[in-house]
C-alpha positions in Angstrom: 25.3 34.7 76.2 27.9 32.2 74.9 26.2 29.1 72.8 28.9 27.1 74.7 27.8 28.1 77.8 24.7 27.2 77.2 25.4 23.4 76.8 25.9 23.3 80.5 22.7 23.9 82.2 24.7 23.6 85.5 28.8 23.9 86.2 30.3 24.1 89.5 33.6 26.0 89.3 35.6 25.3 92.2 33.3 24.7 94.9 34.1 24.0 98.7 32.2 24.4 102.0 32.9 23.6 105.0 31.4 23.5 108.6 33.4 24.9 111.1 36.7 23.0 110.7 35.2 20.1 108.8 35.8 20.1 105.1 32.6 18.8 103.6 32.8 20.0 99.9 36.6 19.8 98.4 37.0 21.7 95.0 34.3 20.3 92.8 33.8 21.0 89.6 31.2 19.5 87.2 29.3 19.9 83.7 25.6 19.0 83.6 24.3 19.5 80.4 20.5 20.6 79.3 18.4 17.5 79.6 20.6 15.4 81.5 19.9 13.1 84.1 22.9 13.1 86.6 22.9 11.1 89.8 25.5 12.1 92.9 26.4 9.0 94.1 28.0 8.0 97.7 28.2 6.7 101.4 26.1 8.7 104.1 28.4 11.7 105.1 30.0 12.2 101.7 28.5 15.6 101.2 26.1 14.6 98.5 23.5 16.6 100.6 25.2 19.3 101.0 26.0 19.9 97.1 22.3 19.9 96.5 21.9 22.8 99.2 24.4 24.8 97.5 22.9 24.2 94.3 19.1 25.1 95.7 21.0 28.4 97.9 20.4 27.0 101.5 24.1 26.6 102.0 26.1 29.4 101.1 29.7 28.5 99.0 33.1 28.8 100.4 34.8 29.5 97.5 33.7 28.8 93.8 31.1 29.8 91.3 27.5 28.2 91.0 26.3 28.5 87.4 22.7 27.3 86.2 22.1 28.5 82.4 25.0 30.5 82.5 23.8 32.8 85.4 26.2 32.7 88.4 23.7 32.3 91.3 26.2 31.7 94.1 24.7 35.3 95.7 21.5 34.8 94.6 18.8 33.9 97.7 16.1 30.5 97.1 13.7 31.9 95.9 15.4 33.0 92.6 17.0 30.2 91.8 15.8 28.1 88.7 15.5 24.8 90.5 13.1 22.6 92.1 13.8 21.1 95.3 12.3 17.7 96.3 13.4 16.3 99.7 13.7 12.7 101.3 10.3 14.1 103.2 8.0 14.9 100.8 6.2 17.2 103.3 2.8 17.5 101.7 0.2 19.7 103.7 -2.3 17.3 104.9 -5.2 19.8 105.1 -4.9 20.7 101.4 -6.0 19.2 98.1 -3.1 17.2 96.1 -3.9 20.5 93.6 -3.7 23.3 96.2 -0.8 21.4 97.3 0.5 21.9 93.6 -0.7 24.9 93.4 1.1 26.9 96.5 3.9 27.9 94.4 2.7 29.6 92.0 0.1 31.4 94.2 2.7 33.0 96.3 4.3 33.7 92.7 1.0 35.5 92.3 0.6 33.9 89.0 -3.1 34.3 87.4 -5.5 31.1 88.1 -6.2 30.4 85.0 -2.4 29.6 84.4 -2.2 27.9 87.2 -5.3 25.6 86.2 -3.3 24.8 82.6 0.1 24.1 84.7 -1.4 22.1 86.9 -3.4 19.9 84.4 -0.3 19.4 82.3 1.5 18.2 85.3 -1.5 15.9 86.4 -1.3 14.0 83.4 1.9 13.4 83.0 2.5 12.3 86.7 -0.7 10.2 86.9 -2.3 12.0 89.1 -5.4 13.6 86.9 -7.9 11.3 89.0 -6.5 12.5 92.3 -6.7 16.1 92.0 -9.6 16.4 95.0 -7.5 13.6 97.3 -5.7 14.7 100.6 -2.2 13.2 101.4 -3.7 10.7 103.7 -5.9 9.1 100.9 -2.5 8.5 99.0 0.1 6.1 98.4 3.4 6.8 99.2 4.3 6.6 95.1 1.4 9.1 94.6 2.7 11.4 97.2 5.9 11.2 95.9 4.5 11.9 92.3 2.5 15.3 93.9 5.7 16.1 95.1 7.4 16.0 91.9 4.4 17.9 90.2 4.6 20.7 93.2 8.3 20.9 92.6 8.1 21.3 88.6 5.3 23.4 88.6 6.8 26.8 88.4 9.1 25.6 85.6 12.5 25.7 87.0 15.7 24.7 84.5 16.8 22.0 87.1 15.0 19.3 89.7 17.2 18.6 92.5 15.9 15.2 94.2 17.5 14.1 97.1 16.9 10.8 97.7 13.5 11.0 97.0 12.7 7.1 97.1 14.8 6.1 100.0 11.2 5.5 102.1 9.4 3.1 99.9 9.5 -0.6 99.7 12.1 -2.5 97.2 8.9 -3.2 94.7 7.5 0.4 94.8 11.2 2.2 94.4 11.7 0.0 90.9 8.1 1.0 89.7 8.9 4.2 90.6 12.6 4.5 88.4 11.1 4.0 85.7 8.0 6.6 86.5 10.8 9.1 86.8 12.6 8.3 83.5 9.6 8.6 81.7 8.4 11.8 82.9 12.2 13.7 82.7 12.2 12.6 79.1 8.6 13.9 78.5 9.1 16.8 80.5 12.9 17.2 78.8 14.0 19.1 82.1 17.6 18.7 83.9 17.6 16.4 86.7 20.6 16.6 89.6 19.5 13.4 91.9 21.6 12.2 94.9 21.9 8.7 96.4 23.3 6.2 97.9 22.2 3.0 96.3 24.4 1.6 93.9 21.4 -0.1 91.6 19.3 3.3 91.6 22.0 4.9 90.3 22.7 3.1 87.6 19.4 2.4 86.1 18.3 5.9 86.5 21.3 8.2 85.3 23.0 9.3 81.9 26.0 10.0 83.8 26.8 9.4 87.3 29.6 11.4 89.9 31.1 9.7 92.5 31.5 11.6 95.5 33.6 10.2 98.7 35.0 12.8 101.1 33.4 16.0 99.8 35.7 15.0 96.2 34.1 14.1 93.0 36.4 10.8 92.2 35.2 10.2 88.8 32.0 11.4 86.3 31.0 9.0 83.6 27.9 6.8 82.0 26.6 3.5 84.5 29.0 1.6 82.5 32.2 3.4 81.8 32.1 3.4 85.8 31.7 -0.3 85.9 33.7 -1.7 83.1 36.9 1.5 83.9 36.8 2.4 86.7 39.7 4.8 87.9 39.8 3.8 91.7 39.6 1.2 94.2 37.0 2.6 95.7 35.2 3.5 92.7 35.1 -0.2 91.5 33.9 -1.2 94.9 31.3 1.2 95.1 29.7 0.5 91.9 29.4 -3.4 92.4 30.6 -6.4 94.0 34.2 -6.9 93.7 37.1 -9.6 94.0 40.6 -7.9 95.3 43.9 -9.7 95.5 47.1 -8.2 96.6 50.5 -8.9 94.5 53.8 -7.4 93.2 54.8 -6.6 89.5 56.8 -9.4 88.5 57.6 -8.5 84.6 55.8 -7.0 81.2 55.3 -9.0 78.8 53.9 -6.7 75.7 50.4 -5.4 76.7 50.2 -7.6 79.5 51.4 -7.2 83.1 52.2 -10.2 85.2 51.2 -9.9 88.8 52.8 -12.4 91.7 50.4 -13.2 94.3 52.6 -15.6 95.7 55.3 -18.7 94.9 52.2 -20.5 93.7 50.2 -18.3 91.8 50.3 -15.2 89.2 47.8 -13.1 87.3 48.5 -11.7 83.7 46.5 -8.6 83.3 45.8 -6.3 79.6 46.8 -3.1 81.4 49.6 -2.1 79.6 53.3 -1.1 81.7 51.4 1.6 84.1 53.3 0.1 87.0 56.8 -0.8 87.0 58.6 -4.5 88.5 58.5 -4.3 91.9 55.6 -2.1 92.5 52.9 -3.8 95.3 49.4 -3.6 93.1 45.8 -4.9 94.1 44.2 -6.9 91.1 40.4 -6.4 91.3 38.0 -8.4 89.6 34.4 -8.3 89.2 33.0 -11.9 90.4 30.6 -12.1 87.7 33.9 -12.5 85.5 35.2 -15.5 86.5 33.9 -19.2 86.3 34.6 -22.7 87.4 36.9 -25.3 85.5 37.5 -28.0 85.4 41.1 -29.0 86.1 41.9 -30.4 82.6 41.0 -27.5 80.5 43.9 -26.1 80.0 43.7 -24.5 76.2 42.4 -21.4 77.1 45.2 -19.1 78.1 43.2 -17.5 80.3 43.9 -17.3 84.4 43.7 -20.0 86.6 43.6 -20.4 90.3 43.4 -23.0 92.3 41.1 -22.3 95.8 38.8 -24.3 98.1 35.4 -23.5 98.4 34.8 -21.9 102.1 31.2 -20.7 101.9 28.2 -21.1 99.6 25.2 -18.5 100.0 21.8 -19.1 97.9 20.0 -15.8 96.6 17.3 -17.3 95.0 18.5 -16.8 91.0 22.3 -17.4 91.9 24.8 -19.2 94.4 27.3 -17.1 95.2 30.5 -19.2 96.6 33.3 -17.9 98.5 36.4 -19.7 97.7 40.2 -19.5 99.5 43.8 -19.3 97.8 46.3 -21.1 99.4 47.7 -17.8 100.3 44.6 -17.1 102.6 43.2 -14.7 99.8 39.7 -15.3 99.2 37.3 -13.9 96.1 33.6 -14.8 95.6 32.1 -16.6 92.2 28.6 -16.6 91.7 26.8 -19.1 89.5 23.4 -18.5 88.0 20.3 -21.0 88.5 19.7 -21.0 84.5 19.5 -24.6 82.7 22.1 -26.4 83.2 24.4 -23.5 85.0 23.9 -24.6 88.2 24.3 -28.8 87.7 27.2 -28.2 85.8 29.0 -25.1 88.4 27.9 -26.2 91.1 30.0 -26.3 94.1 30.1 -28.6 97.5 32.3 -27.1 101.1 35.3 -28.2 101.1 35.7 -29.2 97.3 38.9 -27.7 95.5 38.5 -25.5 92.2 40.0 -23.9 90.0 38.9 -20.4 89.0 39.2 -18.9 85.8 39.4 -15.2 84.5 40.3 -13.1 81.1 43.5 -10.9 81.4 41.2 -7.9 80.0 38.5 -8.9 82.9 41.4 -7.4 85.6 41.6 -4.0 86.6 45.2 -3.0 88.3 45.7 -0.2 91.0 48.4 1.1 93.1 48.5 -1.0 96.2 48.5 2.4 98.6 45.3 3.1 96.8 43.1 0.0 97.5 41.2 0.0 100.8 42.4 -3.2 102.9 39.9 -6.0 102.8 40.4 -8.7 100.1 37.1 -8.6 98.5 33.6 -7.4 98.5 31.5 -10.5 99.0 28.3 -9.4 97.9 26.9 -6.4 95.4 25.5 -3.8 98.1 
């Protein structure tokens, strides 16, 4: 087998499915290397779901190839795949034993109980479960059930864990406890993870690379912050964060910098380079956490400035976040932290007028046809 090959524990070549006339996977391809922890993420719909059930062989492919180690398994059946499966329900049997409920795998496997004892131990330790061995389901928490589950799916040593949404039903508190429990045992256990999602935060405090997936089409793969800081769409930069969104026309190109016409009042310079010519209708996004108050005397920086009038003001508890309007009707949201001295010296009244100021490098630049139609994202989802 090629060494190359086997760099990529999984690669989708090409893969679609569809559902009668609806298209729900659209020519995918993607590299997951050995020991990587990848997270799908998108909206409800997006066919997140689906990938994982072609990958696990309970949705046959279209068209394309399904490789896991180098072994094309598109026509191979479930139950010889190399993967663990872990659903949103983590579907425990409540009459058995959190280590019979381990155990069933290998049993039907027909693998010697003696092996099974040492698996199962291993996995008890590492999980946190060594004290629970003798407990039924309805004795546990819903972070130890989701902990046997993981044990129960890694127990007959598969090359990939597929987890699909696995923490969507806990609380806020338990799901962050809970990240961190599954970083800590995929590095342990050293094991390729492919985990789907939809929350923004999830996925990028648990994954070495993330894919975006909207429509059935991966839109871009790369690390929590090359997504953040480049991303390569509208939708992309939206998805992954709160964003500010203002619509103008290339006026000129001055050097590296591009200089963007909102309207007779106002104009953005942006460090993108000359990817759009004069003339061209662009959408200037910016992430809110960019831009600041000032005063209206400061005037040395060289950085953007926009006059607005503060709309809205919404307290989170560690920040205000304050919607402000250009005179345009354009409107963008700033937040300001509660630190010492942030928030007496940021701090914003309804009805005041502001200026707001931003880097040229802080502003990413996208074809006008490309951006969704809404002027900002408020708030990070």
């Amino acid at each position: 087998m090629n060494f190359l090959r086997l760099l990529s524990m999984v690669r989708l070549k090409n893969l679609s499915k569809s559902f009668g006339a609806k298209s729900v996977i659209r020519d995918v391809s993607l590299e997951i290397p050995a020991g990587e922890r990848f997270i799908l993420l998108g909206k409800s719909g997006c066919g997140k779901t689906t990938l994982l059930r072609l990958l696990a062989g309970f949705e046959r492919p279209d068209r394309g190839a399904i490789l896991i180690a180098g072994e094309d398994v598109a026509a191979l059946p479930v139950e010889r795949r190399p993967v663990g499966f872990i659903f949103q329900n983590y579907a425990l049997f409540p009459h058995m034993t959190v280590y019979d409920n381990i155990a069933i795998g290998p049993r039907i496997r027909k693998t010697p109980e003696p092996d099974i004892a040492r698996r199962i131990d291993e996995l008890l330790e590492i999980t946190h479960l060594t004290g629970l061995r003798a407990a039924h389901p309805g004795r546990l928490s819903g972070g130890e059930s989701q902990r046997v589950a993981i044990a129960r799916a890694l127990v007959n040593r598969p090359k990939v864990l597929l987890l699909d949404e696995p923490l969507s039903a806990l609380d806020a508190s338990l799901r962050q406890g809970l990240r961190a429990e599954l970083k800590e045992m995929q590095e342990a256990l050293g094991i390729t993870f492919l985990f789907v999602t939809h929350d923004q935060e999830e996925a990028m405090s648990l994954a070495t690379r993330i894919g975006v997936l909207e429509n059935g089409q991966l839109l871009q793969v790369g690390t929590p912050t090359q997504l953040y800081d480049h991303p390569e769409s509208p939708f992309v930069a939206g998805f992954l964060g709160a964003i500010n969104r203002f619509s103008g026309t290339v006026e000129r190109h001055d050097q590296n910098r591009t200089l963007v016409v909102l309207d007779a009042e106002v104009k953005i310079a942006c460090a993108s380079g000359n990817k759009y010519p004069a003339g061209q209708k662009v959408t200037c996004c910016i992430r809110p956490e960019k831009m600041v108050f000032r005063a209206d005397d400061d005037k040395g920086s060289g950085k953007n400035r926009i006059p607005a009038v503060i709309v809205e003001k919404t307290f989170l508890g560690n920040q205000t976040v304050y919607t402000a309007k250009l005179a345009n009707g354009q409107t963008c949201t700033v937040p300001v932290g509660h630190g010492p001295g942030e928030s007496e010296k940021n701090s914003c009244q309804l009805g005041e007028r502001v200026t707001i100021q931003f880097s040229a490098c802080d502003v990413l630049l996208f074809d006008k046809s490309d951006a969704p139609e809404r002027t900002h994202d408020a708030l990070a989802q």
